[in-house]
Backbone and ligand atoms as CSV (ligand in chain L), in Angstrom:
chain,resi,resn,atom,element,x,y,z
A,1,UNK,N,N,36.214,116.176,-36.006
A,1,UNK,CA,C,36.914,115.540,-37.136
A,1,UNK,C,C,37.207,116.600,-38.201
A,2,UNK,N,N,38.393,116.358,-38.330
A,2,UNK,CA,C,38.519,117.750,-39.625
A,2,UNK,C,C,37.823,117.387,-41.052
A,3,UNK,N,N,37.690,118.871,-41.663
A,3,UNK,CA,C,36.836,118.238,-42.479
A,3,UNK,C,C,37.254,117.145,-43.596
A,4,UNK,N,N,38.479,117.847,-44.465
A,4,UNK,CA,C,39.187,116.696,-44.895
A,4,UNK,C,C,39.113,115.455,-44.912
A,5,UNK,N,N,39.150,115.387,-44.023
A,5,UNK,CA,C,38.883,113.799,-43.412
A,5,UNK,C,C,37.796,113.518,-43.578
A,6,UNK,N,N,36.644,114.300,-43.059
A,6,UNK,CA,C,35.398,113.591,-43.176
A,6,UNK,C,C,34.606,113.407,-44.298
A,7,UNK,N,N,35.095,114.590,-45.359
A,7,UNK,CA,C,35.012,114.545,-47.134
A,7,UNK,C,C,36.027,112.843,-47.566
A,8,UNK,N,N,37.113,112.762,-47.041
A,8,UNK,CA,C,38.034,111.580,-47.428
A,8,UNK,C,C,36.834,110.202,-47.292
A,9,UNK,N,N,36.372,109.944,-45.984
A,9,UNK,CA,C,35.206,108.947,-45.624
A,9,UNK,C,C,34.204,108.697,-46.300
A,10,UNK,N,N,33.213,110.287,-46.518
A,10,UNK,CA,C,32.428,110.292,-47.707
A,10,UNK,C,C,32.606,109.709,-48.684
A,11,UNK,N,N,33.768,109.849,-49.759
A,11,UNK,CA,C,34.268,110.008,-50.680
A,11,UNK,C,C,34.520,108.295,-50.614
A,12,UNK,N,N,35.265,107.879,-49.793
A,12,UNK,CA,C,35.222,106.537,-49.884
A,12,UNK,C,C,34.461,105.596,-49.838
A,13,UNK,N,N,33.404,106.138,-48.881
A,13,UNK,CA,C,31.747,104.834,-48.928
A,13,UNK,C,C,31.394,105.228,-50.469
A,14,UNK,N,N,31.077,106.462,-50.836
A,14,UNK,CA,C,30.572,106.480,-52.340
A,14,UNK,C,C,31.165,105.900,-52.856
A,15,UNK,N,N,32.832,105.391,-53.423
A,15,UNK,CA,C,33.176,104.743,-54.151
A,15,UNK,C,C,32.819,103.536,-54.256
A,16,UNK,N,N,33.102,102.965,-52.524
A,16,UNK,CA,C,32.934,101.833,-52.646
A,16,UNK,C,C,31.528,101.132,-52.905
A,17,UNK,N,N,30.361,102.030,-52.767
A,17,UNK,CA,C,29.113,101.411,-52.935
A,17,UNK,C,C,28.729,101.533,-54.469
A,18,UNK,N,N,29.712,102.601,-55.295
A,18,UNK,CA,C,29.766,102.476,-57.072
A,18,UNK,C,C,30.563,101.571,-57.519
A,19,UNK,N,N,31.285,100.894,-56.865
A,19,UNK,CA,C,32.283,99.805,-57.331
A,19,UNK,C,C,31.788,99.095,-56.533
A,20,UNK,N,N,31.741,98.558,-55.496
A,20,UNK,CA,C,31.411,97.098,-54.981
A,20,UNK,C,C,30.557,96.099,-56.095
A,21,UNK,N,N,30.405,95.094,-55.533
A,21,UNK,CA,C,29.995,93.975,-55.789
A,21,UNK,C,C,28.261,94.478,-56.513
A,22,UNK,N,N,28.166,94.130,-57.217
A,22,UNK,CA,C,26.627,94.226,-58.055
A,22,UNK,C,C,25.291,93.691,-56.673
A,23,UNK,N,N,24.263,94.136,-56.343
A,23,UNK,CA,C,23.503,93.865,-55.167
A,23,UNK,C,C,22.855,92.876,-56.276
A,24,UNK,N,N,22.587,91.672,-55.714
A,24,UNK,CA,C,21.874,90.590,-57.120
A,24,UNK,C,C,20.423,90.740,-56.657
A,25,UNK,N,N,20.183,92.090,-55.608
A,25,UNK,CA,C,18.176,91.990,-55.953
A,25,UNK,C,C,18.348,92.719,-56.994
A,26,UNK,N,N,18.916,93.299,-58.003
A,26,UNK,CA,C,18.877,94.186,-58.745
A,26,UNK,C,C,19.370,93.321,-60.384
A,27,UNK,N,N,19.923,92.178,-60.174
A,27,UNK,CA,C,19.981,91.878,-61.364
A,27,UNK,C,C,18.833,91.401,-62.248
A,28,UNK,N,N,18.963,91.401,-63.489
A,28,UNK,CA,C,17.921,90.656,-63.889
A,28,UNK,C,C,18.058,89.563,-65.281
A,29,UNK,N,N,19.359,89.824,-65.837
A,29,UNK,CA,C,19.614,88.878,-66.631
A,29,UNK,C,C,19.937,87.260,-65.989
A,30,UNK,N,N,19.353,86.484,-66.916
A,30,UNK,CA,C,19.176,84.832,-66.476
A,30,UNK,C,C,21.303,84.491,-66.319
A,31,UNK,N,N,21.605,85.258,-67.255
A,31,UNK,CA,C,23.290,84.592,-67.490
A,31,UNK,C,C,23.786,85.222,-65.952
A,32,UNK,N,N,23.721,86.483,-65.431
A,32,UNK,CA,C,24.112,87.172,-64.195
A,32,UNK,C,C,23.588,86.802,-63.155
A,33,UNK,N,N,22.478,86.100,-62.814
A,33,UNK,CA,C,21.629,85.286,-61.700
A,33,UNK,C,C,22.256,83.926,-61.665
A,34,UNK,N,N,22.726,83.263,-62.800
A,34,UNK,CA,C,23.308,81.946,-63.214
A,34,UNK,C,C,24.438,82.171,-62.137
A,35,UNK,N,N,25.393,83.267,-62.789
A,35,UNK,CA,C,26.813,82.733,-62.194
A,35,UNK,C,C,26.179,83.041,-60.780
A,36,UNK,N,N,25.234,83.812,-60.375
A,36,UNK,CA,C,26.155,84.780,-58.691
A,36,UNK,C,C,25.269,83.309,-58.296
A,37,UNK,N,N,23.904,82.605,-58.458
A,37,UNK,CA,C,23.069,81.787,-57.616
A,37,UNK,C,C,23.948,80.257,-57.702
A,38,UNK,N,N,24.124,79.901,-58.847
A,38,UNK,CA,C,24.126,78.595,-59.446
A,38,UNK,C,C,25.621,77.881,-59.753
A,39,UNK,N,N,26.058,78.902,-60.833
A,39,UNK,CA,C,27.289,78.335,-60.982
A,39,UNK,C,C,28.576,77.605,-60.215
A,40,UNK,N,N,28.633,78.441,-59.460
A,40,UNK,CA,C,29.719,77.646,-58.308
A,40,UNK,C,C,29.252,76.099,-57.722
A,41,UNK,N,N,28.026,76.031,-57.643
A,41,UNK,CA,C,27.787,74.399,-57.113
A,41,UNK,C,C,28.007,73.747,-57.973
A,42,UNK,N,N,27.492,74.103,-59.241
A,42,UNK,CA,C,27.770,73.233,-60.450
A,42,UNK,C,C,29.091,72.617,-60.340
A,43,UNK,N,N,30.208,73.983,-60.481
A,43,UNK,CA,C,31.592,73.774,-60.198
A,43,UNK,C,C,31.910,73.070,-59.426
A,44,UNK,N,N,31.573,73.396,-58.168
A,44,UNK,CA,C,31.924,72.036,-57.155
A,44,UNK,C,C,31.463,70.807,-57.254
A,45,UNK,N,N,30.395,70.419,-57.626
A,45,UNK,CA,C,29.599,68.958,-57.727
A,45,UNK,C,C,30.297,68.135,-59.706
A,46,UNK,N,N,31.527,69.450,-59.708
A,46,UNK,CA,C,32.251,68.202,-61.421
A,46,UNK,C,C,30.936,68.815,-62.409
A,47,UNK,N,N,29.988,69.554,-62.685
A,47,UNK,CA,C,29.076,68.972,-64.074
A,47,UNK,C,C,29.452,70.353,-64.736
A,48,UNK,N,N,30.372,71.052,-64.063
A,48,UNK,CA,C,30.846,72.321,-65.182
A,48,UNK,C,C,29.849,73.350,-64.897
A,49,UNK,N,N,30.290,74.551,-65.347
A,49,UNK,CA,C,29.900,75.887,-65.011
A,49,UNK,C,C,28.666,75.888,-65.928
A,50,UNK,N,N,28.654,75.302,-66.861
A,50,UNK,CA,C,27.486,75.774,-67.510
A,50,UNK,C,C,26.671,74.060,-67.815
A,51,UNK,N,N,26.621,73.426,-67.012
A,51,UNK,CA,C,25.979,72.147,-66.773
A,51,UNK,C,C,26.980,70.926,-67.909
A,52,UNK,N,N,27.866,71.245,-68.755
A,52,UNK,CA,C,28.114,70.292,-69.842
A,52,UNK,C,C,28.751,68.868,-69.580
A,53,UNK,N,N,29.357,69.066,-68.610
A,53,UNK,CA,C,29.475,67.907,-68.024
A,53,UNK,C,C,28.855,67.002,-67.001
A,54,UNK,N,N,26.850,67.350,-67.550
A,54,UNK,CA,C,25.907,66.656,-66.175
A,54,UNK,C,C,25.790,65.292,-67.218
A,55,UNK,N,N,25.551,63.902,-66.431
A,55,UNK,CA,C,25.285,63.042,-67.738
A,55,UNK,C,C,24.103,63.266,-67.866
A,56,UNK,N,N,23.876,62.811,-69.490
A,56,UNK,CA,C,22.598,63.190,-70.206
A,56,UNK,C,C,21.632,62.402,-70.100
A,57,UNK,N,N,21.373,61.049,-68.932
A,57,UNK,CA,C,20.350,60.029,-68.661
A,57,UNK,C,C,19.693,61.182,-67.206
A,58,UNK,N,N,20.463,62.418,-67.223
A,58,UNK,CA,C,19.582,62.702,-65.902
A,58,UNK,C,C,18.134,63.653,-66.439
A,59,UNK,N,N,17.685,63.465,-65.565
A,59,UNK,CA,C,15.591,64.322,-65.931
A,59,UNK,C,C,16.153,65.788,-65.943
A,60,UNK,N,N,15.474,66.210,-67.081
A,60,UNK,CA,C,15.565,67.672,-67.497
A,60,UNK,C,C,14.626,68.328,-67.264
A,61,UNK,N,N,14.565,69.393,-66.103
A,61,UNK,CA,C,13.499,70.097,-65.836
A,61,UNK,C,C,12.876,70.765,-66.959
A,62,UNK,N,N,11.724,71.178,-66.623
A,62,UNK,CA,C,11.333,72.332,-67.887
A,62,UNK,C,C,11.267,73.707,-67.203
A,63,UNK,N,N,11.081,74.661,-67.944
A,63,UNK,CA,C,11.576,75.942,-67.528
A,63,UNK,C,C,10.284,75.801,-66.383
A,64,UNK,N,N,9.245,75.670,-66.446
A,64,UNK,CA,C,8.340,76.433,-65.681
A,64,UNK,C,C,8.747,75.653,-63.903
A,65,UNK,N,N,8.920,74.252,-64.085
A,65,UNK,CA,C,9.443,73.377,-63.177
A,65,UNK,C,C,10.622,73.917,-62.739
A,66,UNK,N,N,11.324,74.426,-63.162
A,66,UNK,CA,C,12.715,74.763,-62.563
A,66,UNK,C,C,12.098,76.375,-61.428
A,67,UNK,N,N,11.265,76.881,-62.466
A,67,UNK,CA,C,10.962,77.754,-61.370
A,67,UNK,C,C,10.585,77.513,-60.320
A,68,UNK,N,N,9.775,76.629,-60.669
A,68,UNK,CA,C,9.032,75.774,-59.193
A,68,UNK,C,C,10.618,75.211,-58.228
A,69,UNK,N,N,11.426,75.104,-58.708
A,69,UNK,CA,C,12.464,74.541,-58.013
A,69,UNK,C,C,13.239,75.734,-57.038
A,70,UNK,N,N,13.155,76.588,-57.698
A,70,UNK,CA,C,14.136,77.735,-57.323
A,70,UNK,C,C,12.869,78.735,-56.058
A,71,UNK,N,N,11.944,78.471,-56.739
A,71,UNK,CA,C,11.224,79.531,-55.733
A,71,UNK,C,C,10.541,78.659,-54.609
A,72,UNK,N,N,10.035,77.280,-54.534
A,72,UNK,CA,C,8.994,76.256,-53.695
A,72,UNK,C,C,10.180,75.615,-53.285
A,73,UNK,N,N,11.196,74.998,-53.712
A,73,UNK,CA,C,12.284,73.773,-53.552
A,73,UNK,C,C,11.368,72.539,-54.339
A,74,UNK,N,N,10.843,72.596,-55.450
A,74,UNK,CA,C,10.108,71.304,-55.816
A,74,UNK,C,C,11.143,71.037,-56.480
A,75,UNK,N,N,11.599,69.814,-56.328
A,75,UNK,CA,C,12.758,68.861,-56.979
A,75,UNK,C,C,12.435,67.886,-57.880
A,76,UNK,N,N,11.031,67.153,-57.777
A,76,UNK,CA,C,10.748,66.118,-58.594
A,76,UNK,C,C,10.634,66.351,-60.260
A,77,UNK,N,N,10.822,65.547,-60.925
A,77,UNK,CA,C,11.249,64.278,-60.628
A,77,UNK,C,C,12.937,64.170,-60.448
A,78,UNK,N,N,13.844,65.469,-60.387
A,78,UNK,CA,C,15.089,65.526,-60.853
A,78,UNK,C,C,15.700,65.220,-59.633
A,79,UNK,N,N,17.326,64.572,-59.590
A,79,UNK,CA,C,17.973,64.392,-58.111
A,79,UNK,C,C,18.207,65.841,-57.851
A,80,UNK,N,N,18.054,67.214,-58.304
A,80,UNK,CA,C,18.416,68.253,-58.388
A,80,UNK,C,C,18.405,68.519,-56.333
A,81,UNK,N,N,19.750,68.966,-55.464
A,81,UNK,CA,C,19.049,68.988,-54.239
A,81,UNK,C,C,18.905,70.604,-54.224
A,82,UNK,N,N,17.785,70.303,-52.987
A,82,UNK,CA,C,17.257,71.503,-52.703
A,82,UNK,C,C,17.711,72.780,-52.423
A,83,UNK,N,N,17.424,73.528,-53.582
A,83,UNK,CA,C,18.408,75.168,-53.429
A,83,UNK,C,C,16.386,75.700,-52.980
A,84,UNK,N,N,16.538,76.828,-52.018
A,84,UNK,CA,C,15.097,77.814,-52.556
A,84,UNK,C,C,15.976,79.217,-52.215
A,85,UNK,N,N,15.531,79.869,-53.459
A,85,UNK,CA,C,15.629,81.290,-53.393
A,85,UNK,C,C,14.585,81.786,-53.388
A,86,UNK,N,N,13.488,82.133,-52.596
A,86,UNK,CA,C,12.055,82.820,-52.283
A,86,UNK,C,C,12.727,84.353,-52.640
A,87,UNK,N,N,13.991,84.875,-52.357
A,87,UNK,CA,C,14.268,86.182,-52.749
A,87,UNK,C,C,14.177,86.633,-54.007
A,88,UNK,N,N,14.234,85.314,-54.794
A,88,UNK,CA,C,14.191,85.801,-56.328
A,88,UNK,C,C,12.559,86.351,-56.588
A,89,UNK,N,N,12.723,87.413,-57.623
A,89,UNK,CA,C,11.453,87.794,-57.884
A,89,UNK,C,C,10.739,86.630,-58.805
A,90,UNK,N,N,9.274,86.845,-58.892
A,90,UNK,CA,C,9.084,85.775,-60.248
A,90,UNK,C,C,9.635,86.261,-61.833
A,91,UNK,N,N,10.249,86.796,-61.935
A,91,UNK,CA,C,11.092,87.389,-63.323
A,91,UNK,C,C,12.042,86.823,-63.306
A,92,UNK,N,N,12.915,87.644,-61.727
A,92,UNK,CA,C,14.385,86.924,-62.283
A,92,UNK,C,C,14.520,84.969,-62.161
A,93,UNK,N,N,13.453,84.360,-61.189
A,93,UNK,CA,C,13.383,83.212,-61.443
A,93,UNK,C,C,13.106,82.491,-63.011
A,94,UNK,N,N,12.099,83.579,-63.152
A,94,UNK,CA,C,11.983,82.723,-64.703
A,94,UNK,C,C,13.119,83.032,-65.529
A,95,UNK,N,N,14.205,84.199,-65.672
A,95,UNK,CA,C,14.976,84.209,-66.228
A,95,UNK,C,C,15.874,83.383,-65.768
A,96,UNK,N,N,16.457,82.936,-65.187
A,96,UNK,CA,C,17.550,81.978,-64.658
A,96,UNK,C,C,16.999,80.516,-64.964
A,97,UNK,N,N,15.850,80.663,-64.718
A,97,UNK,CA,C,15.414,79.400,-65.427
A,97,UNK,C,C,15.494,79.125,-66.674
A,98,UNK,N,N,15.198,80.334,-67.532
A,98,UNK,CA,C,15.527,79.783,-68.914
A,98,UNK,C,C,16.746,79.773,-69.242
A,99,UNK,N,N,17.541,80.235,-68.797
A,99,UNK,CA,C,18.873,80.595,-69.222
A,99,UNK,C,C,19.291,78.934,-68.745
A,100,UNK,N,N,19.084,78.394,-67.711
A,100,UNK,CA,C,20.219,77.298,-66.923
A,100,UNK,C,C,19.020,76.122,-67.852
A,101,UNK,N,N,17.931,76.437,-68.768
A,101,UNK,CA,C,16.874,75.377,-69.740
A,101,UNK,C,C,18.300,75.291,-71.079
A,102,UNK,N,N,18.329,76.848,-71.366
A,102,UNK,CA,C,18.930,76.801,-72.571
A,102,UNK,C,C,20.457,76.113,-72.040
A,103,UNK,N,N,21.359,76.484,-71.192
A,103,UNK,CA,C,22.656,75.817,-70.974
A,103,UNK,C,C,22.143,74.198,-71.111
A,104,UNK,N,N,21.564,73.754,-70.688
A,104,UNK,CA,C,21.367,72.299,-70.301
A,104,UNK,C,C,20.806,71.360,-71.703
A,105,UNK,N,N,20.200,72.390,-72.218
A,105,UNK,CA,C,19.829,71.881,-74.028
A,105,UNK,C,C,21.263,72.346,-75.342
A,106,UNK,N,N,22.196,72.912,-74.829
A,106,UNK,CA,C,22.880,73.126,-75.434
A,106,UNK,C,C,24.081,72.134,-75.285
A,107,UNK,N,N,24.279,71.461,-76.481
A,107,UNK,CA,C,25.929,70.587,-76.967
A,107,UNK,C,C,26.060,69.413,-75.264
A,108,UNK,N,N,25.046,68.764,-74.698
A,108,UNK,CA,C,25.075,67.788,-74.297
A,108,UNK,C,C,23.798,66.909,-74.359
L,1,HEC,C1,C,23.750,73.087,-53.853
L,1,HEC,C2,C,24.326,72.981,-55.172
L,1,HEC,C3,C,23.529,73.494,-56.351
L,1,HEC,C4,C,23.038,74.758,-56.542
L,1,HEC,C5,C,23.145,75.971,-55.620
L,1,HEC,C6,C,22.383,74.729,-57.837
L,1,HEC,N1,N,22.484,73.503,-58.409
L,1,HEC,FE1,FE,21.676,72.945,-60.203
L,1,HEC,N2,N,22.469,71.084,-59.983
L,1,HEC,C7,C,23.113,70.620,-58.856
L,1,HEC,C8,C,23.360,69.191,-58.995
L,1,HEC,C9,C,24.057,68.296,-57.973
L,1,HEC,C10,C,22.810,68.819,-60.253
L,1,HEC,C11,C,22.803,67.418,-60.880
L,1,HEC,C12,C,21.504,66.706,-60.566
L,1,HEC,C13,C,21.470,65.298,-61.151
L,1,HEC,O1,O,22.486,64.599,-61.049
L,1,HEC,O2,O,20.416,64.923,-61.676
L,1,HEC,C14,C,22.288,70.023,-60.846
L,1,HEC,C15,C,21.671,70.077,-62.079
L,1,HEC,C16,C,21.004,71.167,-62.604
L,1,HEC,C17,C,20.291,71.187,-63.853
L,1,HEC,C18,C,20.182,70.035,-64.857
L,1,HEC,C19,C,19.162,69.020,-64.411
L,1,HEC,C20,C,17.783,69.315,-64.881
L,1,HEC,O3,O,16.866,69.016,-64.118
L,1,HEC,O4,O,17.589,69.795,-66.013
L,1,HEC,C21,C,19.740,72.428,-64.009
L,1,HEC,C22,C,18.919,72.932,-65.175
L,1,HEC,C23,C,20.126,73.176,-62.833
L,1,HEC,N3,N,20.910,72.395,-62.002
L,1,HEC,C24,C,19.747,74.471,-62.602
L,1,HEC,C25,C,20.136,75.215,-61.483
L,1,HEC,C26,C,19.803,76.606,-61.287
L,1,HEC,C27,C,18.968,77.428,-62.244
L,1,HEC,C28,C,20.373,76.978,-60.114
L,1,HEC,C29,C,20.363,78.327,-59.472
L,1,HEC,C30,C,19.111,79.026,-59.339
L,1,HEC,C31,C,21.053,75.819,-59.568
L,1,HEC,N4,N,20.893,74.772,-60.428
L,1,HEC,C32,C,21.742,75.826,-58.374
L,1,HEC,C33,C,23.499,71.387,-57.773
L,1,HEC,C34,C,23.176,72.715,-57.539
């Protein structure tokens, strides 16, 4: 392979692994775990990207419970269905948890 070329290849996996997509074992903010884990179902199931359109007669987890949700699948008492991310560390769980506590206490 000439070399050219094989500097061109190089040159292109490096880019693309400095630009690609963010690896989410590496994130750690609750708002950046939100969108890549959470947000889109929200979106699809109507209650809005950032929960505002869930009605407000439904059970509000508490942060520590939500962790329990995200890392065990414990759902009770909420209809919340079963997501488990065991990949999440216990950090970034608790951050996503508070973050999707604070969306859900905010203006509904
Ligand atoms: C498979 C789709 C889906 C995924 C993925 C999902 N959710 Fe939900 N979420 C729902 C549905 C449906 C409801 C509404 C439940 C209800 O009607 O009581 C909901 C409601 C909630 C609520 C409000 C209810 C409560 O108990 O306070 C919170 C908070 C919440 N989700 C957090 C999260 C977090 C955090 C993640 C990501 C780690 C997540 N969700 C991922 C579908 C999903």
């Amino acid at each position: 392979m000439p070399t050219a070329l094989r500097l061109g290849i190089i040159t292109t996996c490096l880019l693309l692994a400095a630009c690609g997509p963010k690896d989410p074992a590496r994130m750690k903010s609750g708002e950046e775990l939100y969108d890549y884990y959470c947000r889109s179902c929200h979106v699809e199931r109507n209650l809005g990207a950032r929960l505002e359109r869930l009605p407000s007669d439904r059970a509000q987890l508490k942060p520590h419970e939500l962790v329990l949700m995200i890392r065990h699948d414990y759902t009770q008492p909420s209809r919340h269905p079963d997501i488990r991310l065991p990949q999440l560390s216990p950090e970034q769980a608790d951050a996503v948890a508070q973050y999707a506590y604070k969306l859900r206490h905010q203006g509904n």
